[in-house]
mmCIF file as gemmi writes it, N, C-alpha and C atoms, coordinates in Angstrom:
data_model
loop_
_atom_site.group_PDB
_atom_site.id
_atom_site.type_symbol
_atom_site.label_atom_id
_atom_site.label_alt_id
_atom_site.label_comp_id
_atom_site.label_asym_id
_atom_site.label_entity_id
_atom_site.label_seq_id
_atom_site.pdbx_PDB_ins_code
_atom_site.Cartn_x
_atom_site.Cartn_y
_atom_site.Cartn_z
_atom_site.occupancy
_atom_site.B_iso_or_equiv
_atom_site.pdbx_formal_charge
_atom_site.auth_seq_id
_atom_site.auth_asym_id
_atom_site.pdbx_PDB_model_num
ATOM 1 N N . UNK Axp A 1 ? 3.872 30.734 11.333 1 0 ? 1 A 1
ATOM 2 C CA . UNK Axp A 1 ? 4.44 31.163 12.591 1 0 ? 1 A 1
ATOM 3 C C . UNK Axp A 1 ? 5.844 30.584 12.732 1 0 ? 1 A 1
ATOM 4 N N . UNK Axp A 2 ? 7.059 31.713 13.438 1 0 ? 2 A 1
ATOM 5 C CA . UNK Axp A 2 ? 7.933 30.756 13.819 1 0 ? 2 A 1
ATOM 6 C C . UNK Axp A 2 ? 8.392 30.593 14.991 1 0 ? 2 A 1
ATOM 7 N N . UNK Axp A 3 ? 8.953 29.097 14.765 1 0 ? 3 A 1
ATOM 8 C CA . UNK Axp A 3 ? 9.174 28.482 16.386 1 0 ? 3 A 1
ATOM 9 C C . UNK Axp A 3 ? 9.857 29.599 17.253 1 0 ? 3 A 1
ATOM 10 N N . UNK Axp A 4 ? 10.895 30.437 16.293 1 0 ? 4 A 1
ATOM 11 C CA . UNK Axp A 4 ? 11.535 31.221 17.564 1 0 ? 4 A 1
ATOM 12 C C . UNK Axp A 4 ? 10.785 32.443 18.112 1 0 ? 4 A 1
ATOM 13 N N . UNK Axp A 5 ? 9.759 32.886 17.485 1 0 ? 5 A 1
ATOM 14 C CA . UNK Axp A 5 ? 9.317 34.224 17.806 1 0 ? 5 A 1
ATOM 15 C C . UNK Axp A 5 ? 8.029 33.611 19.034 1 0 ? 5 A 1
ATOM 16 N N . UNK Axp A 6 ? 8.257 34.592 20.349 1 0 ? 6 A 1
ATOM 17 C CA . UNK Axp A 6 ? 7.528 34.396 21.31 1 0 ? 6 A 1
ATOM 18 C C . UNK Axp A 6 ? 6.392 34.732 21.182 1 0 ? 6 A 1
ATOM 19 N N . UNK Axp A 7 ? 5.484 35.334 20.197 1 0 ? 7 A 1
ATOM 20 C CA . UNK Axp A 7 ? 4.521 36.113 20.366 1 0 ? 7 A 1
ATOM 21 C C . UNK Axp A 7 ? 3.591 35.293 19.167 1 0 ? 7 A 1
ATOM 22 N N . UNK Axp A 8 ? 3.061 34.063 19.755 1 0 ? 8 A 1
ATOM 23 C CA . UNK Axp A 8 ? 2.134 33.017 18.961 1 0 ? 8 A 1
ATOM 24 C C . UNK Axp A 8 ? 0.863 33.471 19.663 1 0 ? 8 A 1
ATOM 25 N N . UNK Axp A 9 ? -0.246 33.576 18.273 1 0 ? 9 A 1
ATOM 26 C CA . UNK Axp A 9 ? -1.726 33.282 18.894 1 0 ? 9 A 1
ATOM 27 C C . UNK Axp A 9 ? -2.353 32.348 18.012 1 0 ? 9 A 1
ATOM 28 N N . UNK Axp A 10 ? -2.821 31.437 18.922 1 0 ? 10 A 1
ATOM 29 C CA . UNK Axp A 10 ? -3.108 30.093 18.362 1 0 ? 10 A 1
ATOM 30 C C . UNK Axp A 10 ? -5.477 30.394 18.455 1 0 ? 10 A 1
ATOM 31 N N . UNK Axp A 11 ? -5.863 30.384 17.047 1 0 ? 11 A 1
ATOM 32 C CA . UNK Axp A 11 ? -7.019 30.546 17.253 1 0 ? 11 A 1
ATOM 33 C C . UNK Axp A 11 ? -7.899 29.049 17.433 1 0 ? 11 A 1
ATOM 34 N N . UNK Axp A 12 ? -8.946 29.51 18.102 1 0 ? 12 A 1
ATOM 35 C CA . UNK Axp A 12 ? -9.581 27.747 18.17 1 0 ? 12 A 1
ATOM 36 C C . UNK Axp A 12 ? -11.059 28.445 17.753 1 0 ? 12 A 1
ATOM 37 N N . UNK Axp A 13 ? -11.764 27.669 17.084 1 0 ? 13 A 1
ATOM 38 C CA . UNK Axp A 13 ? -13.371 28.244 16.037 1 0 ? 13 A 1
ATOM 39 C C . UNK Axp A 13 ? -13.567 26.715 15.775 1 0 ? 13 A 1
ATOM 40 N N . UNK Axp A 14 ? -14.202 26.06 16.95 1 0 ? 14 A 1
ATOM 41 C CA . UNK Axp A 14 ? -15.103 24.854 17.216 1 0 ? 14 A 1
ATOM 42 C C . UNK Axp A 14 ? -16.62 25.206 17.299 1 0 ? 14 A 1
ATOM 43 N N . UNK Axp A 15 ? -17.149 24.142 16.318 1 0 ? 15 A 1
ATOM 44 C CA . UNK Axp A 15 ? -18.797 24.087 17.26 1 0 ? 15 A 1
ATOM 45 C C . UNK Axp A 15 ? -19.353 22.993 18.149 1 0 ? 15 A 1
ATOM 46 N N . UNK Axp A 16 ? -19.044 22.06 18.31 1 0 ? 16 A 1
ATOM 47 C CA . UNK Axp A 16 ? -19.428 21.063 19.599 1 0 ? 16 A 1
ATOM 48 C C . UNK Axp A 16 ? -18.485 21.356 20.666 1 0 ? 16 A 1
ATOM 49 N N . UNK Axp A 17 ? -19.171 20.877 21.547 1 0 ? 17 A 1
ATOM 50 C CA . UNK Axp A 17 ? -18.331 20.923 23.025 1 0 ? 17 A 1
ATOM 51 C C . UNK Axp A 17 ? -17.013 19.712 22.999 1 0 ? 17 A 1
ATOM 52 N N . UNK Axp A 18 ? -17.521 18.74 22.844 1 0 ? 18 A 1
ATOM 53 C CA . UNK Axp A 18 ? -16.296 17.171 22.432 1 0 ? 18 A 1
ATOM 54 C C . UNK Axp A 18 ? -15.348 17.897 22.223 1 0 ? 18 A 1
ATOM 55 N N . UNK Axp A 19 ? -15.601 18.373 20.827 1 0 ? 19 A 1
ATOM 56 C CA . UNK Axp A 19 ? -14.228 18.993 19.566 1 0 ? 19 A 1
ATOM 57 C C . UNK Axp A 19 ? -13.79 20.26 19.915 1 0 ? 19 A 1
ATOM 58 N N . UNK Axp A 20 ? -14.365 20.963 20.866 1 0 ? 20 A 1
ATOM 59 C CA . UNK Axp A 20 ? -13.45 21.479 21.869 1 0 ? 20 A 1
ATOM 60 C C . UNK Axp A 20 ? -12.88 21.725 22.736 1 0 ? 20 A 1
ATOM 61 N N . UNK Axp A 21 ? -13.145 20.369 23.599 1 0 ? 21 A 1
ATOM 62 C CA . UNK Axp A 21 ? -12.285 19.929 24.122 1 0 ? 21 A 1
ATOM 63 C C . UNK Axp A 21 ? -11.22 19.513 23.999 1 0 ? 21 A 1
ATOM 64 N N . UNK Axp A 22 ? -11.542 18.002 23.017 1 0 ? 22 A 1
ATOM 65 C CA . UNK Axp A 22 ? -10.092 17.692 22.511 1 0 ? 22 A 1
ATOM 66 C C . UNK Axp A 22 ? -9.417 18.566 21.866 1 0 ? 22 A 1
ATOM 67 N N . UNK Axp A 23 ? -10.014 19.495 20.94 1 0 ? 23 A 1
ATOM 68 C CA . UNK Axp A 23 ? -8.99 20.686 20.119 1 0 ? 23 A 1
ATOM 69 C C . UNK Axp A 23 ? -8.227 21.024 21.067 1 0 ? 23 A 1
ATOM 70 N N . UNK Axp A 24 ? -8.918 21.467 22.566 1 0 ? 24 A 1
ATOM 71 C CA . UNK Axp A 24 ? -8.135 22.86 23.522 1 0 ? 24 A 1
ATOM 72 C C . UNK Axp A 24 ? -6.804 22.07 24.027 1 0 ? 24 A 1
ATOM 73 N N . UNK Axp A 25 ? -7.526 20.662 24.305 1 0 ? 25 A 1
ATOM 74 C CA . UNK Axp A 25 ? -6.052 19.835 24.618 1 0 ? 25 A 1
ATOM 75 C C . UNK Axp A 25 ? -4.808 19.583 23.783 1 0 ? 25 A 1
ATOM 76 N N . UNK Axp A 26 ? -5.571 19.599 22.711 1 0 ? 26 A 1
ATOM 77 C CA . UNK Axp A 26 ? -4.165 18.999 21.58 1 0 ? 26 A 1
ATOM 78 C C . UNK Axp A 26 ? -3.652 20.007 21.326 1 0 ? 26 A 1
ATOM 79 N N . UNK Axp A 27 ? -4.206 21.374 21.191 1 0 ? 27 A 1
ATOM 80 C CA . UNK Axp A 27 ? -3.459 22.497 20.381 1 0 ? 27 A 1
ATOM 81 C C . UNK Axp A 27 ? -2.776 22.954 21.919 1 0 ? 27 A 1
ATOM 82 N N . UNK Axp A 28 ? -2.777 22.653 22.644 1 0 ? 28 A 1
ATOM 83 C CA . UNK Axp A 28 ? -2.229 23.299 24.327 1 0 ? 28 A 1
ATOM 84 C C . UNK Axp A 28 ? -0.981 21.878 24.055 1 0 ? 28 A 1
ATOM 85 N N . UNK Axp A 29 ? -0.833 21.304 23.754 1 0 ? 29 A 1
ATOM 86 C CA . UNK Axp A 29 ? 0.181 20.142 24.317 1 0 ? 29 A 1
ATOM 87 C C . UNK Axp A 29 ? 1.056 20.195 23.027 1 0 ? 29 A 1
ATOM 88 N N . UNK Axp A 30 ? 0.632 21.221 21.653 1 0 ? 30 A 1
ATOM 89 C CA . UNK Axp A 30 ? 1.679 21.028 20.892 1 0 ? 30 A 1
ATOM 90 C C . UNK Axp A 30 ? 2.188 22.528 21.022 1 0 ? 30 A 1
ATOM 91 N N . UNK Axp A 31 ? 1.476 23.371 22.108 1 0 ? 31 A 1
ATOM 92 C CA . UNK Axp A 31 ? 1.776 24.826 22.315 1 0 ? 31 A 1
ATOM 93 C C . UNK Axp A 31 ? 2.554 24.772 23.288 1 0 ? 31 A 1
ATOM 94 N N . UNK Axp A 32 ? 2.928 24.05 24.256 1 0 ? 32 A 1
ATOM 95 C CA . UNK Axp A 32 ? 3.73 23.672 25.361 1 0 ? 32 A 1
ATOM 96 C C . UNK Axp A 32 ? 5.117 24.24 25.344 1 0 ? 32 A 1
ATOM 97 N N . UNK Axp A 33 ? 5.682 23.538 24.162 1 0 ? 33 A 1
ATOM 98 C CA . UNK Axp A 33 ? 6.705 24.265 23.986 1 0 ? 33 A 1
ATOM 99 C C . UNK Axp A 33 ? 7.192 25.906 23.187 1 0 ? 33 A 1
ATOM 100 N N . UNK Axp A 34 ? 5.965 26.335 23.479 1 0 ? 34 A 1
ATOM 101 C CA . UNK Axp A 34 ? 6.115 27.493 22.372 1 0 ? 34 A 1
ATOM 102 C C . UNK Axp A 34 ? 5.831 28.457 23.853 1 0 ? 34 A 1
ATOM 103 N N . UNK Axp A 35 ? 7.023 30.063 24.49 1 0 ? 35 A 1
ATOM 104 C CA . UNK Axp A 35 ? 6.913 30.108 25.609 1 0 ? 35 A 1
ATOM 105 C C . UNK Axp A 35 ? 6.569 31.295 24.88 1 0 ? 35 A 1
ATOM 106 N N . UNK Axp A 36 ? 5.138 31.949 26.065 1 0 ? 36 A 1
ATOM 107 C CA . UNK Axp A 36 ? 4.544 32.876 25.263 1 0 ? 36 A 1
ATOM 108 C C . UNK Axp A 36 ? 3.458 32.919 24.98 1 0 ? 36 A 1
ATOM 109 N N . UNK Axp A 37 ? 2.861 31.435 24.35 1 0 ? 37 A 1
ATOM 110 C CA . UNK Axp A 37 ? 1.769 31.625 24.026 1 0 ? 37 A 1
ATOM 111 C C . UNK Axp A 37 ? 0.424 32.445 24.215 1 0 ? 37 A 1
ATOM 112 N N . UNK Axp A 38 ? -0.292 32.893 23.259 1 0 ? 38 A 1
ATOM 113 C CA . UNK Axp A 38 ? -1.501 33.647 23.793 1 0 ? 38 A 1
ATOM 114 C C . UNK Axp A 38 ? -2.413 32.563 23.12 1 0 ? 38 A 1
ATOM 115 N N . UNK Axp A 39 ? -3.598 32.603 23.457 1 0 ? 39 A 1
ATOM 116 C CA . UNK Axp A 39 ? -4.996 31.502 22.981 1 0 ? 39 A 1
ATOM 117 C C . UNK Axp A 39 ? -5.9 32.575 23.252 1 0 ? 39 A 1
ATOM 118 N N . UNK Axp A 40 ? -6.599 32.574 21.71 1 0 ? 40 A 1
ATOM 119 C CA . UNK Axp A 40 ? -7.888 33.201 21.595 1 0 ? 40 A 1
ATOM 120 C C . UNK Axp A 40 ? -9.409 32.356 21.108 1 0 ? 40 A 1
ATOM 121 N N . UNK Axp A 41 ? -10.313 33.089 22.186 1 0 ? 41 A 1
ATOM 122 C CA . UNK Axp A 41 ? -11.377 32.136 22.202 1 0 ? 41 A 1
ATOM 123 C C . UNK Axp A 41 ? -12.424 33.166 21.142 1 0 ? 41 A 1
ATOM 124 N N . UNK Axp A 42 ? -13.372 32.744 20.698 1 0 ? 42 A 1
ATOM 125 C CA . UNK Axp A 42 ? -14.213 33.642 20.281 1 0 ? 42 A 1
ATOM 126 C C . UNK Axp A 42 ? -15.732 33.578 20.9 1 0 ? 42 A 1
ATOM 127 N N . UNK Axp A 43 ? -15.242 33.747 22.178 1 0 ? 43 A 1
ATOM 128 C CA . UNK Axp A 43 ? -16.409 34.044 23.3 1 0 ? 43 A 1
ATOM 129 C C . UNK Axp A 43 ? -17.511 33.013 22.56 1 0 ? 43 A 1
ATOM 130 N N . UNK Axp A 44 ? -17.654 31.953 21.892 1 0 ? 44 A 1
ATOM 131 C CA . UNK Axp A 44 ? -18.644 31.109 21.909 1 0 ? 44 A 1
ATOM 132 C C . UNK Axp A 44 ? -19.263 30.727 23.199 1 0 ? 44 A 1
ATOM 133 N N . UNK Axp A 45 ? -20.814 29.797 23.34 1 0 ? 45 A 1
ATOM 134 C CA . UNK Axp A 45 ? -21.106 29.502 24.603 1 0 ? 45 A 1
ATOM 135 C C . UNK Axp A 45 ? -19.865 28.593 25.115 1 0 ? 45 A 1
ATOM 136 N N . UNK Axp A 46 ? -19.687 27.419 24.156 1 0 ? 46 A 1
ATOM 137 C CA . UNK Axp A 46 ? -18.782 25.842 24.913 1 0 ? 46 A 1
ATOM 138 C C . UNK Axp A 46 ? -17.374 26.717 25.057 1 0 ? 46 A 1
ATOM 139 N N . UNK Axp A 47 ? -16.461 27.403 24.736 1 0 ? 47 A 1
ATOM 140 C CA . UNK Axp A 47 ? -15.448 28.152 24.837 1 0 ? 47 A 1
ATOM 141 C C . UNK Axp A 47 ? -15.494 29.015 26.512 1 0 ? 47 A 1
ATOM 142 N N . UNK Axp A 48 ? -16.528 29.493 26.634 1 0 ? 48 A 1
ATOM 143 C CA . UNK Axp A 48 ? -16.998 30.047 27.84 1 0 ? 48 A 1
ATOM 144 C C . UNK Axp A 48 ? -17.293 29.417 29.471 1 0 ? 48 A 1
ATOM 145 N N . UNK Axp A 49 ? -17.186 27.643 28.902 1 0 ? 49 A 1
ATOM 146 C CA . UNK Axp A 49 ? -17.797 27.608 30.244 1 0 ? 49 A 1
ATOM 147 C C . UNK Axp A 49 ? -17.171 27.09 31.177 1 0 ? 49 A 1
ATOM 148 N N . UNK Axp A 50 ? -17.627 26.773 32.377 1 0 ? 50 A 1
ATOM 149 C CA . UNK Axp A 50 ? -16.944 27.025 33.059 1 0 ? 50 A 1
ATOM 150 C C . UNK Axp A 50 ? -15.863 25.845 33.079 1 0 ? 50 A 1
ATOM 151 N N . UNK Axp A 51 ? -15.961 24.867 32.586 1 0 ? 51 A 1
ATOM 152 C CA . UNK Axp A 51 ? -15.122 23.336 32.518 1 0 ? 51 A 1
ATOM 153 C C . UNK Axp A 51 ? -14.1 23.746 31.786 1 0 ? 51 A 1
ATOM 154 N N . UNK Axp A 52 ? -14.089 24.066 30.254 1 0 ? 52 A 1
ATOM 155 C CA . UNK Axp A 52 ? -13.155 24.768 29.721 1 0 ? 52 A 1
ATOM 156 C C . UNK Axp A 52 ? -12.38 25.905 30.659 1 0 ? 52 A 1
ATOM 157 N N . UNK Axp A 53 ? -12.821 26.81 31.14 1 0 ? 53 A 1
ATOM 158 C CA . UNK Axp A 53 ? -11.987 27.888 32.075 1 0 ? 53 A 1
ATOM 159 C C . UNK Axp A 53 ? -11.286 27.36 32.932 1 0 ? 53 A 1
ATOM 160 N N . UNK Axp A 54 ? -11.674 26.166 33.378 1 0 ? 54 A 1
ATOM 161 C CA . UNK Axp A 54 ? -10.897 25.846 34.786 1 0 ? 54 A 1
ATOM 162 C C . UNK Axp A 54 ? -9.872 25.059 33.766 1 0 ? 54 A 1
ATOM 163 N N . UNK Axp A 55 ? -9.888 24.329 33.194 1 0 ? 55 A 1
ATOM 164 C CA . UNK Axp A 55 ? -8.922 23.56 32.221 1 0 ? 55 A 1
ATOM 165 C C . UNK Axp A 55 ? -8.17 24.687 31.772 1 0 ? 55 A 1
ATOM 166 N N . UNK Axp A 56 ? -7.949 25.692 31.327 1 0 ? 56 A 1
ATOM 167 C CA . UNK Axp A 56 ? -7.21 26.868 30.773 1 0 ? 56 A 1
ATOM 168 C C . UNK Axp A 56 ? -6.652 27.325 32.436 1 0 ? 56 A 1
ATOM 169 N N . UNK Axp A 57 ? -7.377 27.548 33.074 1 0 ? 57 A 1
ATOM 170 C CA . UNK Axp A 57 ? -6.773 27.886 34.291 1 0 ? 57 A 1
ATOM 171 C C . UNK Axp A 57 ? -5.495 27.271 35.176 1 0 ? 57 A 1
ATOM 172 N N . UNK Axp A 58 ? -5.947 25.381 35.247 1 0 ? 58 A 1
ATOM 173 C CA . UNK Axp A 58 ? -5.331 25.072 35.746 1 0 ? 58 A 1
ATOM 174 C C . UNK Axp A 58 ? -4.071 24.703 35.033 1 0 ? 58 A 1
ATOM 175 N N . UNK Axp A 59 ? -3.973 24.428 33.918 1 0 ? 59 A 1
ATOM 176 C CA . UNK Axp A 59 ? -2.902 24.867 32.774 1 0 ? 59 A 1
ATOM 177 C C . UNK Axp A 59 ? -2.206 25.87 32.351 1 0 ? 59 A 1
ATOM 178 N N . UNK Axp A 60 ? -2.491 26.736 32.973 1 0 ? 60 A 1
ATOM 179 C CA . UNK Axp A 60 ? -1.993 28.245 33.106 1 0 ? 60 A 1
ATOM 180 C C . UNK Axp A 60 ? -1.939 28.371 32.26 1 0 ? 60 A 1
ATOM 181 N N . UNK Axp A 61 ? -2.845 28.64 31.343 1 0 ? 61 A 1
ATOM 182 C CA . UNK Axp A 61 ? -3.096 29.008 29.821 1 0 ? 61 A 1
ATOM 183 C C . UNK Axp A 61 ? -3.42 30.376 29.594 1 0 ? 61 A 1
ATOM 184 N N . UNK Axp A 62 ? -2.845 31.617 28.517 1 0 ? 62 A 1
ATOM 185 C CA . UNK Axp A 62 ? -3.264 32.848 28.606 1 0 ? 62 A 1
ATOM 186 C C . UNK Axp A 62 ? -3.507 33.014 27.679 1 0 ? 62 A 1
ATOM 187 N N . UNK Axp A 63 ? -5.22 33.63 28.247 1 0 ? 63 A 1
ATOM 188 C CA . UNK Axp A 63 ? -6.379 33.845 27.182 1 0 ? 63 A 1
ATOM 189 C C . UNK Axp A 63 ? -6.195 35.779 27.023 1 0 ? 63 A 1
ATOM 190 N N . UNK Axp A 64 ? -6.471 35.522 25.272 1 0 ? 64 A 1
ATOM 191 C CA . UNK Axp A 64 ? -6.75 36.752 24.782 1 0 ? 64 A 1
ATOM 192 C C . UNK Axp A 64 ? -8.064 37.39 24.938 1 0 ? 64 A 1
ATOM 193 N N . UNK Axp A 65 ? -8.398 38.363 26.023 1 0 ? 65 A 1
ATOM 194 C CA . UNK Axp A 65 ? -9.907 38.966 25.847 1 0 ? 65 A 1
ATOM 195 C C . UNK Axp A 65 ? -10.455 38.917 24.947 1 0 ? 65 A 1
ATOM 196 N N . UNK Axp A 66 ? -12.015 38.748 25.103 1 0 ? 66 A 1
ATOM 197 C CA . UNK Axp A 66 ? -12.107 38.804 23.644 1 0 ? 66 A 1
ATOM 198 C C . UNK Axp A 66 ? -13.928 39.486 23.847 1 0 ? 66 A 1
ATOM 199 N N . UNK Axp A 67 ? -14.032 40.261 23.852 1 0 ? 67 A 1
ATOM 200 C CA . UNK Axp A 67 ? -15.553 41.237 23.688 1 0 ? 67 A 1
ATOM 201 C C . UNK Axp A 67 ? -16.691 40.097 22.388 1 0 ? 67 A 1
ATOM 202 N N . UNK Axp A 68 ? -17.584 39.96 22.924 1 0 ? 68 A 1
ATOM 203 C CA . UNK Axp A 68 ? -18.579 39.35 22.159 1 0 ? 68 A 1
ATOM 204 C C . UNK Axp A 68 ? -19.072 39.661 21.09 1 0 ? 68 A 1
ATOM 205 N N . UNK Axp A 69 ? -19.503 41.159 21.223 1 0 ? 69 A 1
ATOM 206 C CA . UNK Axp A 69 ? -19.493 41.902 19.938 1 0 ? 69 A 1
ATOM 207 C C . UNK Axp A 69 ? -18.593 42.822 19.241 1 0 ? 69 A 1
ATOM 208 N N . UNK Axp A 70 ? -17.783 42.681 18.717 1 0 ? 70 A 1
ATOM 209 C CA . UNK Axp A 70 ? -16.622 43.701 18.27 1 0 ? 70 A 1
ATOM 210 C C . UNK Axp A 70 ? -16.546 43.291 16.586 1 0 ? 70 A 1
ATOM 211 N N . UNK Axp A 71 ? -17.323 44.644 16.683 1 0 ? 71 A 1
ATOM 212 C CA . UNK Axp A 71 ? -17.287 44.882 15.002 1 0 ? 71 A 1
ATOM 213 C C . UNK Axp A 71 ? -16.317 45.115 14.349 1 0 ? 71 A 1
ATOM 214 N N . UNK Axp A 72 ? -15.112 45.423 14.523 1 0 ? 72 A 1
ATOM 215 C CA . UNK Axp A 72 ? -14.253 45.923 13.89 1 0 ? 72 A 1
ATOM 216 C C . UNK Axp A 72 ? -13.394 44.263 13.655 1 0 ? 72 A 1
ATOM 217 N N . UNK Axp A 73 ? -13.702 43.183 14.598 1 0 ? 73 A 1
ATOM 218 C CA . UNK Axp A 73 ? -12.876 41.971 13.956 1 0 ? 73 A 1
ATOM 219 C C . UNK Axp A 73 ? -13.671 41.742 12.907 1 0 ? 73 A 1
ATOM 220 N N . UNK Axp A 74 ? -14.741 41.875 12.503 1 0 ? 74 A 1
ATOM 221 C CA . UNK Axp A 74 ? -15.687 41.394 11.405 1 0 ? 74 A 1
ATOM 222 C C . UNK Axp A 74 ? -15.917 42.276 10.294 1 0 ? 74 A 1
ATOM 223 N N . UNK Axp A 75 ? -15.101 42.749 9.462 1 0 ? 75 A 1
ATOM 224 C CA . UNK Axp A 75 ? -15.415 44.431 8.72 1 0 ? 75 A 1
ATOM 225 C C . UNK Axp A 75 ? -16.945 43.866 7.66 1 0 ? 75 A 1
ATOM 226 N N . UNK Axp A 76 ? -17.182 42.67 7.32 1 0 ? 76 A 1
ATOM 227 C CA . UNK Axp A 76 ? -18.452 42.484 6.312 1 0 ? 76 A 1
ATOM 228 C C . UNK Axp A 76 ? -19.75 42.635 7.423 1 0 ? 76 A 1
ATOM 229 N N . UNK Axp A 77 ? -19.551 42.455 8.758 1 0 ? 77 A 1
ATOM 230 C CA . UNK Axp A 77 ? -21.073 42.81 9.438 1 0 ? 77 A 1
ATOM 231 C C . UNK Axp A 77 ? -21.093 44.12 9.87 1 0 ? 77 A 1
ATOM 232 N N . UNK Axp A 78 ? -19.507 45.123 9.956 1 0 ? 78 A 1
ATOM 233 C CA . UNK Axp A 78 ? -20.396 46.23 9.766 1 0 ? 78 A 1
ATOM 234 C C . UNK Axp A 78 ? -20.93 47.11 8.91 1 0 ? 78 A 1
ATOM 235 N N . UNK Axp A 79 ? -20.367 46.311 7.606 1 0 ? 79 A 1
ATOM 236 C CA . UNK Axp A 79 ? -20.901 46.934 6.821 1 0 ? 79 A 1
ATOM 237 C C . UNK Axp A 79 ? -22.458 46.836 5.914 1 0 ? 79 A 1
ATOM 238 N N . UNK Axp A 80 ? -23.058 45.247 6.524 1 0 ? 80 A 1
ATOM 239 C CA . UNK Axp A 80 ? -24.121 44.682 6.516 1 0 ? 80 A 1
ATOM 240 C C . UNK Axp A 80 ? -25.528 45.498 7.317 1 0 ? 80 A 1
ATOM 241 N N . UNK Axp A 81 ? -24.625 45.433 8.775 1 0 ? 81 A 1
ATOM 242 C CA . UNK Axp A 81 ? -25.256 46.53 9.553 1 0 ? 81 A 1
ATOM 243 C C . UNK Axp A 81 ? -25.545 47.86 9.273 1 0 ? 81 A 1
ATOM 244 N N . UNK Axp A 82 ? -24.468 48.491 8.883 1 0 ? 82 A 1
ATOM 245 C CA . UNK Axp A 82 ? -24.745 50.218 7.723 1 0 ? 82 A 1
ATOM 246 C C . UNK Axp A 82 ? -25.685 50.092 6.716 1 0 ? 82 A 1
ATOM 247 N N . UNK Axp A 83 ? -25.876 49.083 5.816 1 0 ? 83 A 1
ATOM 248 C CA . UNK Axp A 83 ? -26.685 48.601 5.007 1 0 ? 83 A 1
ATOM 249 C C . UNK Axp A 83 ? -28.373 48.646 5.635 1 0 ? 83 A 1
ATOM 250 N N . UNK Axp A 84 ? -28.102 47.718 6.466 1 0 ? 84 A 1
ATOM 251 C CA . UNK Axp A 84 ? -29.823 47.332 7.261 1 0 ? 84 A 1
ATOM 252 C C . UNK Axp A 84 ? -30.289 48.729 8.207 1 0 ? 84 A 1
ATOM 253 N N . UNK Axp A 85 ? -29.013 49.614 8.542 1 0 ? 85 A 1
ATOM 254 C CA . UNK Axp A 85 ? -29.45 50.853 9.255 1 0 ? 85 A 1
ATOM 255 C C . UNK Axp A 85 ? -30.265 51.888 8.092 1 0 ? 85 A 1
ATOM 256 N N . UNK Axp A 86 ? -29.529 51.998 6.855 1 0 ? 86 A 1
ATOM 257 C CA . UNK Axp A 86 ? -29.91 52.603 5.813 1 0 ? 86 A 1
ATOM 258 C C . UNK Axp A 86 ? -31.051 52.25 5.237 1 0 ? 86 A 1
ATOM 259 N N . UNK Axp A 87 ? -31.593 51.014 5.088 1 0 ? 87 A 1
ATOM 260 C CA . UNK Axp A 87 ? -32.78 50.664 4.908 1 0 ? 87 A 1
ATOM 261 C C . UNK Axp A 87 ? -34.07 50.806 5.402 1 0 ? 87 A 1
ATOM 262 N N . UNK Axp A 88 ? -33.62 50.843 6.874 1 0 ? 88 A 1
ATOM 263 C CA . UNK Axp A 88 ? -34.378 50.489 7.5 1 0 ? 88 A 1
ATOM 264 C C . UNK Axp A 88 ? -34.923 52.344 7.929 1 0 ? 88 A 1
ATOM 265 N N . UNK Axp A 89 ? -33.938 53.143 7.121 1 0 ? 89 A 1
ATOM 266 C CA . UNK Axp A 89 ? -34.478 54.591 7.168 1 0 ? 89 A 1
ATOM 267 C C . UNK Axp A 89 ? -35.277 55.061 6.211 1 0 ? 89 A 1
ATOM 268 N N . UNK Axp A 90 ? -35.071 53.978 5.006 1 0 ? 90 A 1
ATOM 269 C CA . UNK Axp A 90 ? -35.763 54.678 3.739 1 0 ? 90 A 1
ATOM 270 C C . UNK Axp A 90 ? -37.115 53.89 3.701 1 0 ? 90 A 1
ATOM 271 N N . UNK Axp A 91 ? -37.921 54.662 3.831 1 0 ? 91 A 1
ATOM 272 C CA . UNK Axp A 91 ? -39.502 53.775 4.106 1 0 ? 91 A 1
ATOM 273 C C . UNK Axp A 91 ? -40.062 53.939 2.817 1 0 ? 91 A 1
ATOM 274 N N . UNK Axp A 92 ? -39.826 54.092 1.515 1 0 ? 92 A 1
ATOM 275 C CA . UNK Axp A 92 ? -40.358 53.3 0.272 1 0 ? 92 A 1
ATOM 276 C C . UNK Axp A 92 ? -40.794 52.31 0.556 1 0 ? 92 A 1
ATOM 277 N N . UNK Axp A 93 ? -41.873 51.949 -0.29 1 0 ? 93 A 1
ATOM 278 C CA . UNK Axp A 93 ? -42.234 50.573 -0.988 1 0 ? 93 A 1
ATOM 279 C C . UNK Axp A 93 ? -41.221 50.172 -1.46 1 0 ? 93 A 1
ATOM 280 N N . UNK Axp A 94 ? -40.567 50.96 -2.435 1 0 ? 94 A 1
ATOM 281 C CA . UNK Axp A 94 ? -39.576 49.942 -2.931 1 0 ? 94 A 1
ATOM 282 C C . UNK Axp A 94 ? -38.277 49.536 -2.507 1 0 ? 94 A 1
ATOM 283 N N . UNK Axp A 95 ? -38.116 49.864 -1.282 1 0 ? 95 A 1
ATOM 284 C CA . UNK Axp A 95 ? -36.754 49.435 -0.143 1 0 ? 95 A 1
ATOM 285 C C . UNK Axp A 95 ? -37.289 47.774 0.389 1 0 ? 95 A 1
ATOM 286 N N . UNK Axp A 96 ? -38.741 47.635 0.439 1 0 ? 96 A 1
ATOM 287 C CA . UNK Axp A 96 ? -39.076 46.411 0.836 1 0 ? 96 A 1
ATOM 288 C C . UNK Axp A 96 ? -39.072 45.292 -0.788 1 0 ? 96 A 1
C-alpha cells in the first residue's frame, strides 16, 4: 500500500477476543494517519460485538460491510459447494 493513496483497506482475521482487541487498537493508531481509511471485519462473532462496535464507533472508524455469507469472496467453497450439490444428486453406491 502507499502512504499517498487514500483508498487503504486494512484487513483484521483474529480468533480470540484479547487479540482483537489489541489488533483493532494497534492497527487503528498506525491507520490514524492514513486519511481514508476503510477497515474490514469478517463478520466473525468477537468482530461483531457490541464492545468492539462502540470502540469503532467512538473512533470514527469506517467499516466495510461485510455479508456473512458471500460466496463469491471465497471462490474454493463455491466450488466445494457445486461439488457436495452434485453428489448429493447422484444416489449411487458408489458416490458414497
Amino acid at each position: 500500500m502507499s502512504v499517498r493513496d487514500d483508498r487503504h483497506l486494512l484487513c483484521m482475521a483474529v480468533n480470540d477476543r484479547a487479540a482483537s482487541y489489541r489488533q483493532l487498537a494497534t492497527s487503528w493508531s498506525t491507520a490514524t494517519g492514513i486519511p481514508g481509511a476503510i477497515f474490514q471485519q469478517n463478520n466473525a462473532h468477537q468482530h461483531a460485538e457490541k464492545t468492539v462496535l462502540d470502540f469503532c464507533s467512538a473512533e470514527q472508524m469506517q467499516l466495510l460491510p461485510w455479508r456473512a455469507y458471500l460466496l463469491d469472496m471465497s471462490p474454493i467453497e463455491r466450488v466445494w459447494g457445486l461439488v457436495g450439490w452434485r453428489l448429493a444428486l447422484d444416489l449411487s453406491p458408489a458416490a458414497l
